[in-house]
Phi, psi and omega in degrees: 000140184223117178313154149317180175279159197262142142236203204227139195223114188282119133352291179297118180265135186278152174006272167326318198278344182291117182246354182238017161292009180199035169289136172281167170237085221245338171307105166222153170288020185235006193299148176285116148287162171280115209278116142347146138272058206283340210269323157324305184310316175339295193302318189276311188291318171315295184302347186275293189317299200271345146311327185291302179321301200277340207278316206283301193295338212274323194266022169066040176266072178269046177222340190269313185311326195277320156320290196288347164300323172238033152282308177308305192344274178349302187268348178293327173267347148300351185258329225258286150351338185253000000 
């Protein structure tokens, strides 16, 4: 049995394609932050997930349904926390 022609496929990448090779570091870990609205956000991303969850189940996708269901998970309990 005999394959198509084989090609060759270069690896190397160039300079230019490195994107995080010529970053400055400007970045220190004592730096003054901005205080969050962590709890909001929270708040806004749960109710987005679990509309997203029933919009999924109404459309009988229970594996789409179930993902976005434990995206909510997720922040109910980042709120449940603060």
């Amino acid at each position: 049995m005999q394959n198509g022609p084989r090609t060759i496929v270069n690896t190397h990448r160039p300079q230019s394609a490195r994107p995080f090779a010529n970053r400055s570091k400007q970045w220190t870990p004592n730096a003054a932050r901005p205080e969050t609205r962590g709890h909001q956000n929270a708040q806004r991303s749960y109710e987005r997930y679990l509309a997203l969850a029933k919009v999924q189940a109404q459309a009988g996708d229970i594996v789409g349904a179930e993902n976005y269901y434990q995206h909510a998970e997720h922040y109910f309990r980042s709120m449940s926390s603060d």
